[in-house]
C-alpha positions in Angstrom: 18.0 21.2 10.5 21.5 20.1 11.0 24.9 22.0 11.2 27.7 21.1 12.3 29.8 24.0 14.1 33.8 23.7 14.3 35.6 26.4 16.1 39.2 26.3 15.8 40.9 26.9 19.4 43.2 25.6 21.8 42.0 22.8 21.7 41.0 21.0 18.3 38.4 18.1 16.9 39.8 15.3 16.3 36.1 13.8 15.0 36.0 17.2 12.4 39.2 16.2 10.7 38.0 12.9 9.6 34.6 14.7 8.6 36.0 16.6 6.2 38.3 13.6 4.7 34.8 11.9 4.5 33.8 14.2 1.1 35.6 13.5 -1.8 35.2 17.3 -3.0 33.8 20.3 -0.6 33.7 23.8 -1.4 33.2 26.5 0.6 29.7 28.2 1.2 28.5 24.8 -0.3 29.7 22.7 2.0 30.8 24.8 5.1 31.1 28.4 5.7 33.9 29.5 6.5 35.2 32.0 9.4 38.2 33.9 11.2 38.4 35.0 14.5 37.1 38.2 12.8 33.9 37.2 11.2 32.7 34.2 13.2 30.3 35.9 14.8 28.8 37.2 11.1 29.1 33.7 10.1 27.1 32.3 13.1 24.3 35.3 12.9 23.7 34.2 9.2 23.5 31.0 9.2 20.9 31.7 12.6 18.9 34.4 11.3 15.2 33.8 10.2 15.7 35.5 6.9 18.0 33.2 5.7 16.4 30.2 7.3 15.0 28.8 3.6 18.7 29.3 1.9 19.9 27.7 4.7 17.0 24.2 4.3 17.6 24.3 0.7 21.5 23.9 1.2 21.0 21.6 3.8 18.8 19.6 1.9 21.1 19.3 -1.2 23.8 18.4 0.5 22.0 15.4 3.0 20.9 13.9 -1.7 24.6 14.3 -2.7 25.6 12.2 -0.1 23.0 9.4 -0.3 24.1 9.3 -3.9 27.7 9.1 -2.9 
């Protein structure tokens, strides 16, 4: 499976910027999920955890055939 983490810090991606400009439409929890310095760690246990694991292939999986029809 493949995810891409971006944390936000002092320091900053350059290569995530262009990423993003990269889709002409994302939304979030379709395309990324997004955090805060308050729930990163919720974000990161959910997309880890076992129980989710499927939700997480299927998503992962849709999004790898929208972008080979792109």
């Amino acid at each position: 499976m493949l995810y891409i983490t971006e944390i936000d810090g002092n320091n900053w991606s350059r290569r995530f910027s262009r990423l993003l400009c990269t889709w002409l439409s994302l939304s979030p929890n379709v395309h990324y999920l997004p955090a805060t310095l308050d729930n990163v760690t919720d974000v990161a246990r959910y997309v880890v955890d076992e129980e989710h694991e499927t939700e997480m292939e299927i998503s992962s999986k849709q999004q790898i055939h929208g972008a080979r029809e792109n």
